[in-house]
N, C-alpha and C positions, 0 to 999 in steps of 0.2 A: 338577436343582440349578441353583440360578441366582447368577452369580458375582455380586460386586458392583463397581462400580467404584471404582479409587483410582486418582485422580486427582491428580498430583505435576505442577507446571511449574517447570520452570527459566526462571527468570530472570536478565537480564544486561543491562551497565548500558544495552547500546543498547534494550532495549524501551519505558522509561518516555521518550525522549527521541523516540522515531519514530514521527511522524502519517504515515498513507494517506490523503492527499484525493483524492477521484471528484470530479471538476468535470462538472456538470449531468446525472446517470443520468439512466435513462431506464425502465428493470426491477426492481421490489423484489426481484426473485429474485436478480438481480446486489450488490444492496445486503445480504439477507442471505449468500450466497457470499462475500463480499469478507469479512465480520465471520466466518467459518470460515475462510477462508484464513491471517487473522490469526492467529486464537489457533492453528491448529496448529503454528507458528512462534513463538508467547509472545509476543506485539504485542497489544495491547489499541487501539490511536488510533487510529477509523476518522473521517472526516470527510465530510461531505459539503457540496458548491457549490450551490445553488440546484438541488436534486434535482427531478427532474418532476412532477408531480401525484400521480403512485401511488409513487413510488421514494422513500419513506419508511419507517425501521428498525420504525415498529410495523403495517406493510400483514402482511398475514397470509402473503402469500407471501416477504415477506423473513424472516419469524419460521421458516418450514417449511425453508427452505433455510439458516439460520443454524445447523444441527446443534450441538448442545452448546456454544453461540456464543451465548446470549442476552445475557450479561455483557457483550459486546464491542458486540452491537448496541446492547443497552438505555444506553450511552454515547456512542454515535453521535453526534458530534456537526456540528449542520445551519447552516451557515453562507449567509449572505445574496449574501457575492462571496469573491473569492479573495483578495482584501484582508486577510479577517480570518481568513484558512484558515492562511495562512503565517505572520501575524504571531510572531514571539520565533525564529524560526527561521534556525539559521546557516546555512545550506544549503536552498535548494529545489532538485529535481531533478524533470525533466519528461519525461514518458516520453513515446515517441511509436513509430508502426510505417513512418510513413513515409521513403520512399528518398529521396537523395538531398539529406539532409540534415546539415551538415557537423559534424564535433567532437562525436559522436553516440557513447555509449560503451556498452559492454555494463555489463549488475548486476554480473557479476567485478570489474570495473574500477572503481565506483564505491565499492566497499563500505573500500576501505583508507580513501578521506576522510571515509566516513560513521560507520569506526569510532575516526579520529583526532578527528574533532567529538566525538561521543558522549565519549570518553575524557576531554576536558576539560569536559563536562558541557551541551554547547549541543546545542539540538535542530534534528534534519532532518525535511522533510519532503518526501514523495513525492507528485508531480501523476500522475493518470489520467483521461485524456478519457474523455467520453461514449460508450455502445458503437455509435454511428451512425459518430460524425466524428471522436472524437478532441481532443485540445484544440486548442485554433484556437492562430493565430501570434500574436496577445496572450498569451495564457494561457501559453503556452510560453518567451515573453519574459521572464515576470518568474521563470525559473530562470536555477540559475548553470549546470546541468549539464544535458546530453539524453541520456535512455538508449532503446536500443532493445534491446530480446530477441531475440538472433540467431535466426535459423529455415531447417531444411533447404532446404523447399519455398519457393517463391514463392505463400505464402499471404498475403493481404495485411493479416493481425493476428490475435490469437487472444484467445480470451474473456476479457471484463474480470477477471473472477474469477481466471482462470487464470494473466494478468499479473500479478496483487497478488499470487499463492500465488510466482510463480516470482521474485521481488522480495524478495518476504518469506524464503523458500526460502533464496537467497543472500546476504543481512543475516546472516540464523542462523547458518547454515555459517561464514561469515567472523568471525563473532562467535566460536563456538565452538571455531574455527581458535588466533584471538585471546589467547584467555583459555591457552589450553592454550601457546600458545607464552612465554606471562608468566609461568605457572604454575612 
């Protein structure tokens, strides 16, 4: 017997207002993981910065790693600099894994002004470095906010993908937090 799938997303007002921009990938397979990280969280806005040669939404290995994510890739949208990634956006936020960097906030902490933005209807978006380096101290610049992903270990960052899911993850959560507390 083969079941069929039904397929229901919720939707809430932060999803149509929150872009993922990856500044400069490097791996399609990263680029379709990021567009599954999304939708398992109901985020459709993937963006990408002047992606590498092969780190484009239609390479065959970002299509194979996009699991039931083609929607999210096949919008992907491919920006020239970070100029026109952020534009309309009330809020950038820049993620980073490095130490030692000050006024540096966790995804908990970020999410009450991303969902006080959203509630009056302005968009935020999220910066993600490249899976080498990271965003450079330009790129980082032009946020209001820097988030890091606390981490047990002294590992010194974790997979690009895995940052968007755990980002996106806590957007959700605090959204669904949100709604139920206004309800």
């Amino acid at each position: 017997m083969v079941l069929g799938w039904r397929l229901t997303v919720l939707k809430l007002p932060l999803h149509p207002l929150t872009r993922f921009v990856v500044v400069g990938p490097h791996y399609p397979e990263n680029v379709g993981a990021c567009a599954r990280a999304l939708k398992t969280m109901g985020f459709t806005r993937l963006g990408l910065v002047n992606p590498g040669s092969i780190a484009h939404p239609d390479h065959e290995m970002a299509v194979k790693m996009a699991v039931r994510s083609l929607d999210v890739l096949a919008k992907t949208e491919v920006f020239e600099n970070l100029d026109e990634a952020i534009v309309g956006s009330a809020l950038v936020v820049a993620t980073t894994a490095r130490r030692g960097v000050s006024g540096v906030l966790s995804p908990r902490q970020v999410c009450p002004r991303v969902l006080e933005l959203c509630d009056r209807g302005q968009q935020v978006c999220f910066l993600f470095g490249n899976e080498k380096t990271g965003l450079s101290r330009e790129e980082s610049s032009r946020a209001e906010l820097m988030l890091r992903i606390p981490m047990a270990a002294d590992q010194p960052s974790i997979n690009l993908a895995q940052s968007v899911q755990v980002v996106a993850y806590e957007l959700f959560t605090a959204a669904l937090a949100h709604r139920e507390r206004e309800a």
